[in-house]
N, C-alpha and C positions, 0 to 999 in steps of 0.2 A: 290802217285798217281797210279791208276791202269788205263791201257790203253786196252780195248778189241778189238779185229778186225778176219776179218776173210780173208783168202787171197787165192784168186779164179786165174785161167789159164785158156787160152782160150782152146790151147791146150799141156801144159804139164802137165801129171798127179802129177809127183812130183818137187818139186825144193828146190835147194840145199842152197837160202837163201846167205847174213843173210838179216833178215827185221829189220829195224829198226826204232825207234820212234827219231823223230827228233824236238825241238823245236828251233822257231827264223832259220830256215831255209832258206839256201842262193840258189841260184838257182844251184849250183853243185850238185847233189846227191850222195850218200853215204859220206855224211861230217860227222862229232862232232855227237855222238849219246849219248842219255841219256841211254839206255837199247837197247837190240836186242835177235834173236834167230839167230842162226848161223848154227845150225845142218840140216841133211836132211829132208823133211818135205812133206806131198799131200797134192795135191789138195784141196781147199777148207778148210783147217785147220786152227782151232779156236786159238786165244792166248790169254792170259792173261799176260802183261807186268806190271811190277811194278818198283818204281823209288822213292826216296827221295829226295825233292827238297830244299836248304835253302833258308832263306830269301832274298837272291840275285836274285831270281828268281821271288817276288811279283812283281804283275804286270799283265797286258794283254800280252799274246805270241799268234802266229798262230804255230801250229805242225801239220805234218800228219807223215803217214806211209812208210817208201822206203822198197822195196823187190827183192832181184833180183835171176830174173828168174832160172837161170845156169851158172857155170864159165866158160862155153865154148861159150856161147853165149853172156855174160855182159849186159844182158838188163833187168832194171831197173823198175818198175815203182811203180807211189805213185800213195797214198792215195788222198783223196779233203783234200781241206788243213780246218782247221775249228781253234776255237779261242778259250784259256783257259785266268782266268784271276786266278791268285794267290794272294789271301787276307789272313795273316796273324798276321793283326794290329786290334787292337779294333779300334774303334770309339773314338771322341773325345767330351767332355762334358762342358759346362763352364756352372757355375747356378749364377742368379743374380736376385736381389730383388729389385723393384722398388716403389718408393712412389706415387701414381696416383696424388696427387696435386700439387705437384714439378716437376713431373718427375725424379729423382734426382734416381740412387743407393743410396742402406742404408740397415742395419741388423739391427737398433733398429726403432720401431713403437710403438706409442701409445693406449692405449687399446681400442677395437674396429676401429680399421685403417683397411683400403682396403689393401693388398699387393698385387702386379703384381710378380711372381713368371715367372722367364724363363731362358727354358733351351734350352740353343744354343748349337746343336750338327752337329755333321758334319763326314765324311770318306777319304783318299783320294785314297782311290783303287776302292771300291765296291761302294760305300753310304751308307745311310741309310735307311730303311724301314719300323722300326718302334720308337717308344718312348711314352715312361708311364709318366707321375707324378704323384709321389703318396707323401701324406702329416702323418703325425705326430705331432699333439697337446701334450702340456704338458697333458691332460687330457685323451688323446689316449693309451691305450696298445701297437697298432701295427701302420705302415704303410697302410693309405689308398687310394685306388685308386681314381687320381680325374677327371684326362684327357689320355687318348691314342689318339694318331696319329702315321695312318697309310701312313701320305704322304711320299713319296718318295723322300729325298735327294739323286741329284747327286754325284758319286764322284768327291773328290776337291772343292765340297761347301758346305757351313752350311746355316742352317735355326734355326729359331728360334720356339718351342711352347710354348707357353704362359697357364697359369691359374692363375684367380683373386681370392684371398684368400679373402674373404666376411667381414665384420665389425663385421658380427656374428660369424665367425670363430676365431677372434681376441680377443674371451672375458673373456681370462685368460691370468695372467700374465705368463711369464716363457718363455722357450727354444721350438721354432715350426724346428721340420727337416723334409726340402724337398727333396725327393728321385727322381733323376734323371736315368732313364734308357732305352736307346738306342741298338737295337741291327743293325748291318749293315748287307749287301744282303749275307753277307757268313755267317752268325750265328753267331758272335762274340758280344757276350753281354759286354757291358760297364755300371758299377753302381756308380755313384758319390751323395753323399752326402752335401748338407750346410745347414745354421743355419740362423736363424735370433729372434732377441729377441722382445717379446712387454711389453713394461714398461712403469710405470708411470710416463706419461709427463704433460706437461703443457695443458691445451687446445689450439688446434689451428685454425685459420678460414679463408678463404678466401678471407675475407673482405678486399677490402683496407683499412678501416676506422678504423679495430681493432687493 
């Protein structure tokens, strides 16, 4: 993480510091610092602080800046305080395939059958922001695109998108793979893959009578 700031006196032209970037801040100042500059410094001088943070650190933090004045005078003062959040987890993907006349999950369908294809994803730091499904027929070369949504999952909950695989998309036999991918609000792309077969079944019908 790089932290910029610029650090102004009302009236002393130089000061002799340290400033320091402080995250999760208690109300004592000059506590636990992540980085600092310590050396002598003017008026109005730029900095660039830099910091590596591990994964103990994911999360929403508030941080600002401490700087103090002079050692002979010990007077202090911060930054506004403001709010980072640290996302270093994908997304999460679950794919499930449903039968519209049952309702029922299932990976095998008969030839020309509806599939409900859905991808429940979810974040639990940032959310999510976006998600693709893209499909793959036995008859297909590549991956194609069939739905995006751009709806906004919050972090710590999942949603579901959905797309209905047609009777006319169902009209070979074989292996169809659906491409699930999600990225969440810090850029963290997740791509999960499954399967489902259509094969030669029985006819089926709705009837009671059949």
């Amino acid at each position: 993480l790089a932290f910029n700031f610029t650090i102004t006196d009302s009236t002393m032209t130089s000061m002799t510091g340290p400033c320091i970037v402080k995250i999760d801040f208690s109300n004592s100042t000059m506590g636990g610092n992540l980085t600092s500059v310590a050396t002598q410094f003017a008026n109005t001088s730029k900095f660039n602080l830099t910091t590596s943070l591990g994964a103990t650190y994911e999360g929403s933090h508030n941080y600002r800046v401490e700087c103090r004045q002079d050692a002979g005078t010990n007077l202090t003062g911060n930054s506004t305080s403001r709010t980072i959040t640290l996302d270093l987890s994908a997304p999460t993907i679950n794919i499930s395939f449903i039968d519209p006349l049952n309702n029922l999950a299932s990976t095998s369908f008969g030839l020309q059958s509806e599939v409900l294809a859905k991808c429940a994803r979810g974040d639990s730091i940032t959310g999510v922001n976006y998600t693709e499904i893209r499909i793959k027929a036995p008859y297909d070369q590549s991956f194609i695109s069939k739905k995006v949504d751009n709806t906004v999952v919050p972090a710590a909950s999942t949603a579901s998108t959905e797309y209905t695989i047609t009777s006319g998309d169902t009209n070979t036999l074989g292996t169809y793979t659906v491409e699930c991918r999600s990225i969440d609000r810090a850029g963290i792309i997740l791509i999960r893959n499954s399967t489902f077969e259509v094969e030669t079944q029985a006819p089926r019908s709705t009837s009671a009578y059949a």
